[in-house]
N, C-alpha and C positions, 0 to 999 in steps of 0.2 A: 245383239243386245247382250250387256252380261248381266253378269247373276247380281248384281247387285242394283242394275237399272228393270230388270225386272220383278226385283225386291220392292222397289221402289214403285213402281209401275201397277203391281196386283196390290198394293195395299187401296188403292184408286179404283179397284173394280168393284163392281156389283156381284160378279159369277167367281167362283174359284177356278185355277188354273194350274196346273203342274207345267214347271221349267225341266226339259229331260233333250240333253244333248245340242243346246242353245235354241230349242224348238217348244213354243209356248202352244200349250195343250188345256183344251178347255176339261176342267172335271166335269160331268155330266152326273143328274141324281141320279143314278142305279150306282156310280161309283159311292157318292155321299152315303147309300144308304145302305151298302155293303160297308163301308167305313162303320156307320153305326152300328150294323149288323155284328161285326167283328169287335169291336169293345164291350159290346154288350155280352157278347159270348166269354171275350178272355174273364170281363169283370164276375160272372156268374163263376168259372171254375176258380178263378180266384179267392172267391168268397167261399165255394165249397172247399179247397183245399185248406184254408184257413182255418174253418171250423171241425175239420177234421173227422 
């Protein structure tokens, strides 16, 4: 598959998937919510740095 047919292919899923070395990887929730986990972190020192 390439990167462009499974561009095309995960926009068709229900689950989210990482493409890593022509090898389709399902994301699992402890990823998504480490995903959140980690934005919410940069956004908060972000917000502290700004206010100074």
């Amino acid at each position: 598959m390439t990167v462009a047919e499974y561009l095309e292919w995960e926009e068709r899923q229900e689950l989210r998937h990482e493409y890593i070395d022509g090898v389709i990887i399902k994301v699992t929730d402890d990823t998504l919510v480490d995903s959140d986990i980690t934005i919410n972190r940069n956004m908060t020192v972000n917000r502290i740095l700004a206010t100074g």
